[in-house]
C-alpha positions in Angstrom: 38.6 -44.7 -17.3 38.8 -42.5 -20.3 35.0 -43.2 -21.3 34.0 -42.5 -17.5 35.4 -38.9 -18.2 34.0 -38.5 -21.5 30.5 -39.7 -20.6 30.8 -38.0 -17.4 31.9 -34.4 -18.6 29.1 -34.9 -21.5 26.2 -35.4 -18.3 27.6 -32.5 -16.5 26.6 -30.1 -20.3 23.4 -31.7 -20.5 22.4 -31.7 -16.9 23.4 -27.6 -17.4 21.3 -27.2 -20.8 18.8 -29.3 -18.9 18.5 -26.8 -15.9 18.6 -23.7 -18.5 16.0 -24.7 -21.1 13.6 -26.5 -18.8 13.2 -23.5 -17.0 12.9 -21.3 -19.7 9.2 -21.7 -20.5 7.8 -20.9 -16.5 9.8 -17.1 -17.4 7.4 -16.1 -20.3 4.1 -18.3 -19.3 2.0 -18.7 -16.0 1.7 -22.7 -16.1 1.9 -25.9 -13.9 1.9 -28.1 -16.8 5.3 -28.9 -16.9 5.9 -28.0 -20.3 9.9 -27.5 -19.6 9.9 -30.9 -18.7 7.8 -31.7 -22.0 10.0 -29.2 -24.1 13.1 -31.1 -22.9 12.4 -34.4 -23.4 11.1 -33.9 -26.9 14.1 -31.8 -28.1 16.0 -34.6 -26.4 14.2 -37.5 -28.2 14.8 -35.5 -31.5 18.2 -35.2 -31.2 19.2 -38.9 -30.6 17.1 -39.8 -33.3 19.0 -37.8 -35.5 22.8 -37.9 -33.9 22.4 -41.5 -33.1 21.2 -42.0 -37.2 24.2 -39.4 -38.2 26.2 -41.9 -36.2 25.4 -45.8 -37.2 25.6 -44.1 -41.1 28.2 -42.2 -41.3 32.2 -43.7 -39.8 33.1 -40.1 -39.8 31.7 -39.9 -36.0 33.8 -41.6 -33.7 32.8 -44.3 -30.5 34.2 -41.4 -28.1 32.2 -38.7 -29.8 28.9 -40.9 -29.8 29.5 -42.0 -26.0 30.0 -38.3 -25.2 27.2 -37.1 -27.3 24.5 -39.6 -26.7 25.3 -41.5 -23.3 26.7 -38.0 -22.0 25.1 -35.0 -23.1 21.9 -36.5 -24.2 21.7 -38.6 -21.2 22.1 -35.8 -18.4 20.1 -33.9 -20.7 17.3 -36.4 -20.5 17.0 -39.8 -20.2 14.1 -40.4 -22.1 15.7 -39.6 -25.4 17.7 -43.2 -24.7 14.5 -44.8 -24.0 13.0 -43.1 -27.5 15.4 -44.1 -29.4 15.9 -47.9 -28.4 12.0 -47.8 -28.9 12.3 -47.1 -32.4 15.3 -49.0 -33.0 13.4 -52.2 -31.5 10.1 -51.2 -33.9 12.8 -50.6 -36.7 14.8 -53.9 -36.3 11.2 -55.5 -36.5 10.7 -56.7 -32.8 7.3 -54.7 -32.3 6.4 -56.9 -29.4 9.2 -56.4 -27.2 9.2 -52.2 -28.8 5.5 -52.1 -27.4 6.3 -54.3 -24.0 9.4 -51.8 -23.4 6.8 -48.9 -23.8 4.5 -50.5 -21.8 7.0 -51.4 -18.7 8.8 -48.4 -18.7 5.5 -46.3 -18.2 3.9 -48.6 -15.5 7.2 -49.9 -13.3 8.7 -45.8 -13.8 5.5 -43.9 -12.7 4.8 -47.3 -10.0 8.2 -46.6 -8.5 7.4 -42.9 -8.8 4.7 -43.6 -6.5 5.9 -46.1 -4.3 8.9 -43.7 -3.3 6.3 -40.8 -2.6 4.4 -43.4 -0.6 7.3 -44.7 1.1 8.0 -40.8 1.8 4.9 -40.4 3.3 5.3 -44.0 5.8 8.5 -42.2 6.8 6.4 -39.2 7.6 3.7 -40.9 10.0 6.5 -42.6 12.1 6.0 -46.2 10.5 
């Protein structure tokens, strides 16, 4: 139950930093690439590469502090750091194959749901 909380409190400050930063950009520049979305996940992705390496080197950085940190904070923050990161671990550990087959899936069944829930939207929409 402990680890619920800490996970949980760390979501709730990344889903807030999340909300803040992404919007940030759309204030100073007239866009509809969504760069906030871009800006987020690669500040994300940088800083699980480098907490998560901080962490599996150094045992000054406790389980609780990773979980809220990386699971928590990172993860409400953005969920493709996670992804990011166990890409590079799998490349790193040697396992290209199932590195390039996690890239692959993760594009195609993510933006394929994407699409089927938008299409499932618009079924709902025509009475079907």
């Amino acid at each position: 139950m402990k680890m619920l909380v800490v996970v949980g409190a760390g979501g709730c400050v990344g889903t807030i930093l999340r909300y803040i930063l992404g919007g940030i950009p759309y204030k100073f520049l007239d866009t509809s690439f969504p760069l906030g979305t871009l800006l987020v996940n690669f500040i994300g992705a940088f800083l699980i590469g480098y907490f998560m390496e901080m962490a599996l080197t150094r045992s000054t950085i406790s389980d609780t502090t990773r979980m809220f940190v990386a699971i928590g904070i990172l993860g409400g923050f953005t969920t493709f750091s996670t992804f990011s990161y166990e890409t590079m671990a799998l490349l790193r550990s040697g396992n290209t194959l199932y590195a390039f087959l996690n890239m692959l899936l993760t594009n195609f069944l993510c933006f394929g749901g994407t699409l089927l829930g938008m299409k499932l939207v618009s079924l709902f929409k025509q009475g079907v």
